[in-house]
C-alpha positions, -999 to 999 in steps of 0.1 A, spaced: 179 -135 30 145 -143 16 138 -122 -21 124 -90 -16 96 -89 -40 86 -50 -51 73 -52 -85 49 -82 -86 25 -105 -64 30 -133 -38 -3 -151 -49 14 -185 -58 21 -190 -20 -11 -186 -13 -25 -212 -35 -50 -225 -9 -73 -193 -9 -66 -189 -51 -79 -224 -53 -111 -217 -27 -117 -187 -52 -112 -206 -81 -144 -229 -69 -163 -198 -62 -161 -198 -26 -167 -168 1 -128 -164 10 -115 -135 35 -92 -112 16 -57 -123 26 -43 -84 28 -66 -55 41 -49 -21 33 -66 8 57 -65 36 73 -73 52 107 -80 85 96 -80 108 65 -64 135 80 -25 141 67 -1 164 85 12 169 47 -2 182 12 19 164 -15 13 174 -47 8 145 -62 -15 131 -31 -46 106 -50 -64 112 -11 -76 142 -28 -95 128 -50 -109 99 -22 -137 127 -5 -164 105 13 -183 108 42 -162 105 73 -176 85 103 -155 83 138 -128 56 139 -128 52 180 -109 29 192 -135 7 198 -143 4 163 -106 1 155 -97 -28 176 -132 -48 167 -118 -41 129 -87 -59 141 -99 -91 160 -131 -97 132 -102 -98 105 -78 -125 125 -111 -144 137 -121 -150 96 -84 -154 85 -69 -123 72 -35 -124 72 -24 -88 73 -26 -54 77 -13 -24 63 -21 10 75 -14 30 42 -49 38 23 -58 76 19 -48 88 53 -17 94 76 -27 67 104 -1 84 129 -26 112 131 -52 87 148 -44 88 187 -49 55 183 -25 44 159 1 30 187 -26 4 202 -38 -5 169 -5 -20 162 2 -36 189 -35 -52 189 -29 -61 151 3 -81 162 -13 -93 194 -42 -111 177 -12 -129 153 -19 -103 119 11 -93 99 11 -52 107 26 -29 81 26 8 85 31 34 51 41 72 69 54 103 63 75 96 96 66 132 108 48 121 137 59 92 145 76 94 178 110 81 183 102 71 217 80 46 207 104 29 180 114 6 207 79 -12 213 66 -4 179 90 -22 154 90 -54 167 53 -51 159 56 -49 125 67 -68 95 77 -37 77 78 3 80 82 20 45 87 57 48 76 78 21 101 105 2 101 116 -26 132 142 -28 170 140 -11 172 175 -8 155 199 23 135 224 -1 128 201 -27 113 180 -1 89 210 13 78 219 -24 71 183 -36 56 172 1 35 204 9 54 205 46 77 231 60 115 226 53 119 211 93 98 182 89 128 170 64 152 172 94 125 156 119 117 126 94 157 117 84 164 118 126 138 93 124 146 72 102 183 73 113 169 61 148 146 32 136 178 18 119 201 23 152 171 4 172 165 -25 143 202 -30 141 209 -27 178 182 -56 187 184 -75 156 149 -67 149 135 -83 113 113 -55 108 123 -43 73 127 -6 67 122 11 33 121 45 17 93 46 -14 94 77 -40 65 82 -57 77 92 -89 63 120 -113 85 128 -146 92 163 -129 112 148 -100 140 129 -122 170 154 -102 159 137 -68 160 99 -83 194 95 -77 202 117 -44 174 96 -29 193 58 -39 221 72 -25 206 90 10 185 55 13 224 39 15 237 64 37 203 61 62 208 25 63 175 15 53 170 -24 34 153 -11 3 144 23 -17 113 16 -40 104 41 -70 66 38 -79 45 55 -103 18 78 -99 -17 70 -103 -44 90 -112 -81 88 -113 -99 79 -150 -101 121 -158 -67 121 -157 -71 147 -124 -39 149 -116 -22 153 -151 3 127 -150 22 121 -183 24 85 -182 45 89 -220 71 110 -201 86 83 -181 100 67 -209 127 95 -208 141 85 -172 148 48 -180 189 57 -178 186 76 -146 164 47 -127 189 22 -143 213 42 -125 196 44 -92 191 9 -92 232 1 -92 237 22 -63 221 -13 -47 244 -27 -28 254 -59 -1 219 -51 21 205 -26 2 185 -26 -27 168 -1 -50 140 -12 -72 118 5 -97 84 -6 -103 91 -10 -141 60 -30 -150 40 -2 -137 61 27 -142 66 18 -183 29 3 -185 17 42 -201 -9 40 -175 -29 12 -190 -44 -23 -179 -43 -55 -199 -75 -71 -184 -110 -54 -179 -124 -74 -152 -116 -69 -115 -109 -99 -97 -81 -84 -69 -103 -73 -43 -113 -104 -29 -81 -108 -19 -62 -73 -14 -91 -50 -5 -88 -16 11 -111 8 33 -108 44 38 -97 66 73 -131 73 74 -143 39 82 -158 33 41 -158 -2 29 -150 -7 -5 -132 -30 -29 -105 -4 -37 -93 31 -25 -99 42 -66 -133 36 -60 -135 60 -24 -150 89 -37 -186 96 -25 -194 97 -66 -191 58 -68 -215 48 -41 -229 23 -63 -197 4 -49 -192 8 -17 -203 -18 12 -208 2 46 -191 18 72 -170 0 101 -181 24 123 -216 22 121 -211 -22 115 -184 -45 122 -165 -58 96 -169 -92 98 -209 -84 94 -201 -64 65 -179 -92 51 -206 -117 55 -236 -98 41 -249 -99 7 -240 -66 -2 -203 -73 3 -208 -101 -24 -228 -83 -44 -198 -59 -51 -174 -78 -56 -194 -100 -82 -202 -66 -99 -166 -52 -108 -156 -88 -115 -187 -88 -143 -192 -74 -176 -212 -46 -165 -174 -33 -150 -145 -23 -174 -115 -19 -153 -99 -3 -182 -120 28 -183 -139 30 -149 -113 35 -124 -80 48 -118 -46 40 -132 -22 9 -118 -43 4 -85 -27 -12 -52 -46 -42 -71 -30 -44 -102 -3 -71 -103 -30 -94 -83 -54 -85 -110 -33 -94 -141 -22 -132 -122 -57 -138 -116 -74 -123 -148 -47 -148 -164 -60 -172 -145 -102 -170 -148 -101 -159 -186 -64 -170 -199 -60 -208 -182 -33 -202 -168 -21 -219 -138 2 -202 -107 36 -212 -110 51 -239 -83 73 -220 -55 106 -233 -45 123 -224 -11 118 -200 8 89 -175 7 96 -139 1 98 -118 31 64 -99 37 45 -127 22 13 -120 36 13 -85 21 6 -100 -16 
């Protein structure tokens, strides 16, 4: 089985679009993360959407699907419909997959799993290259509290999982299923219940992230506190076993919230757009309050238009300048941040990507 990569960056087999970059070239991000609406059927408590507000324009399904064939016509590779919004709220999300897939993208989908509809398992995972639910507590009233969701949508979203394993298994399907915790200092009693319901689902992988938070600190993470639960992940991660694996994001989880570089070079590459149809080089960057960053609107222009104007450019050379200071002007540990240490390494540092030997890791595309 190809390595499962869940704390790093899949840039070295990509070395072709590093290399355009490296000469200064116009390349088309290899991984757009996005999604189809801002509305959530949940209210976690540690949610960063809350802190995303912009101005929300319709995402028809006209808009979606030109979205999807301007981003395979100038050669993005993927897709993941995770950003600041629960995408199985859009009464589109069904025929947004299966037009990702159709026009030969990578699709990835990030959910709650509450809506999703068993029903549509069948035609729906063999559209995707991976379906990662997110939980954060093993237990039915933790789970409420921590989620913001009544104690039934525990039930609903386990039946669901349970299912899309039965139907992956069943039709030997490669789709790769995963649970991801997002992990604040206050939920160390769930760490271990979860590694161990993640075996007992079924599921290929349980992943425990961080939490970020904006550059206020809004959501009062204590980034010093996860020091303390370095036995208990250690733990979680032995429950891995044959199939399954459990990883922490240590580089991230014991980083105390900081950055190493001050330049942002990621975007290009791994670039994200709101539910409500915003362009811009990172969801930290959403809110209406950095306008001064943001591109346009997929709604109101096409993508690829908006990828080949000047204003996309000028963006992207902005947080990449001098006048930017990723250290103090965003968020914490941003979907960008492994992408941005391998290429600040490699623009300021001289450092070269390493060589890659056998086979690529699975969901390659999703760097």
């Amino acid at each position: 089985m190809p390595e499962l990569i869940l704390d790093g960056h899949k840039l070295a087999w990509h070395r072709e679009r590093v290399e355009a970059w490296q000469r200064g070239e116009r390349i088309a991000p290899i991984t757009i993360d996005c999604a189809l609406t801002r509305r959530c059927t949940y209210r976690c408590v540690y949610c960063y959407g809350q802190l995303q507000a912009n101005d929300e324009k319709k995402m028809t399904r006209e808009v979606i699907f030109r979205f999807l064939d301007d981003a395979a016509e100038i050669g993005v590779k993927a897709i993941s419909f995770v950003s600041d919004g629960e995408s199985t709220c859009s009464p589109h999300f069904y025929d947004a997959l299966l037009r990702g897939r159709a026009n030969g993208l990578d699709m990835a989908v990030g959910t709650n799993g509450y809506l999703l509809r068993d029903e549509r398992l069948g035609e729906t995972l063999p559209a995707l290259t991976y379906l990662r639910f997110n939980i954060s507590a093993a237990q039915r009233d933790r789970y409420a509290a921590i989620h913001g969701c009544a104690p039934k949508c525990y039930d609903k979203v386990l039946d669901t999982v349970r299912e899309a394993v039965r139907i992956k298994r069943r039709r030997g399907l490669p789709v790769t299923l995963g649970l991801q915790m997002v992990l604040l200092p206050q939920f160390e009693d769930q760490v271990l219940p979860l590694a161990h319901l993640g075996k007992e689902l079924g599921v290929d992988y349980l992943v425990i992230k961080h939490c970020s938070d904006d550059e206020q600190g809004s959501l009062g993470v204590d980034y010093s506190a996860y020091s303390s639960l370095v036995e208990t992940l250690r733990q979680a991660e032995a429950v891995s076993e044959g199939d399954y694996l459990v990883r922490a994001k240590w580089s991230k989880i014991m980083s105390l919230g900081q950055r190493s570089y001050s330049r942002c070079y990621g975007p290009p590459f791994i670039m994200q757009f709101s539910g409500s149809g915003l362009v811009a080089p990172c969801g930290m960057l959403f809110n209406r309050k950095y306008s001064r960053y943001h591109i346009g609107n997929i709604a109101e222009t096409s993508f690829k238009g908006l990828w080949q104007s000047e204003r996309y450019w000028e963006v992207m050379d902005l947080i990449a300048s001098e006048k930017f200071d990723a250290r103090t002007m965003c968020g914490s540990l941003c979907l960008q941040h492994k992408v941005n240490e391998c290429l600040y390494s490699l623009r300021q540092e001289g450092a070269c990507l390493p060589p890659t030997q056998g086979e690529p890791p699975l969901h390659c595309n999703f760097i």
